[in-house]
N, C-alpha and C positions, 0 to 999 in steps of 0.2 A: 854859431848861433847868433851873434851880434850882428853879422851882414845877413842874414835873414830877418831880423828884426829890424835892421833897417830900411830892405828893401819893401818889408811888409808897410810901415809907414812911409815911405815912399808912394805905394799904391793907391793908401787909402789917402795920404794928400792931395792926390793928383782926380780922387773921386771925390773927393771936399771942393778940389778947385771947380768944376764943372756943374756944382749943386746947384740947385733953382735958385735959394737963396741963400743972403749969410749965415742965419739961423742954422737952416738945413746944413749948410756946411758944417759949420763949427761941431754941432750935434755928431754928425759921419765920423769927422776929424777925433773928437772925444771917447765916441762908446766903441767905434771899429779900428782905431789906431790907438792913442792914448792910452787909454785903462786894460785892453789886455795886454799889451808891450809892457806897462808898467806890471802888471800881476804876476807876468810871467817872468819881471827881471828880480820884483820882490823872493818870490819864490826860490829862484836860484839862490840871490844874495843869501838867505836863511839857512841854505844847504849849503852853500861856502864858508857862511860863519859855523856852524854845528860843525865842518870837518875841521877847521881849524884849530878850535876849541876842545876835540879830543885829541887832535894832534898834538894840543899846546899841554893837555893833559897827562899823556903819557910819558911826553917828554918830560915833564918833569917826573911822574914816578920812576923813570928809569934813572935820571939824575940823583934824587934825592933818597 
């Protein structure tokens, strides 16, 4: 997933790079790369912490 994610803002950098102007770039760069890469790494992190967290859970009810 992470080299997907990279490649994806790869793409959209290289359609930043060619914009009319900075504005326009930065804009592309931000709402077509930036915020769903990040939403979508948010999202994960949440569901790696949740399993973690029952993992860490269990483990101890089975310890204690």
């Amino acid at each position: 997933m992470v080299i997907v994610a990279l490649g994806w803002l790869y793409v959209v950098m290289m359609i930043a790079a060619v914009s009319d102007s900075l504005l326009k770039g930065v804009i592309r760069l931000l709402f077509l790369g930036v915020l769903p890469v990040g939403l979508l790494l948010w999202i994960k992190l949440r569901q790696h912490r949740a399993r973690v967290a029952t993992a860490a859970a269990d483990a101890q009810n089975v310890d204690g």
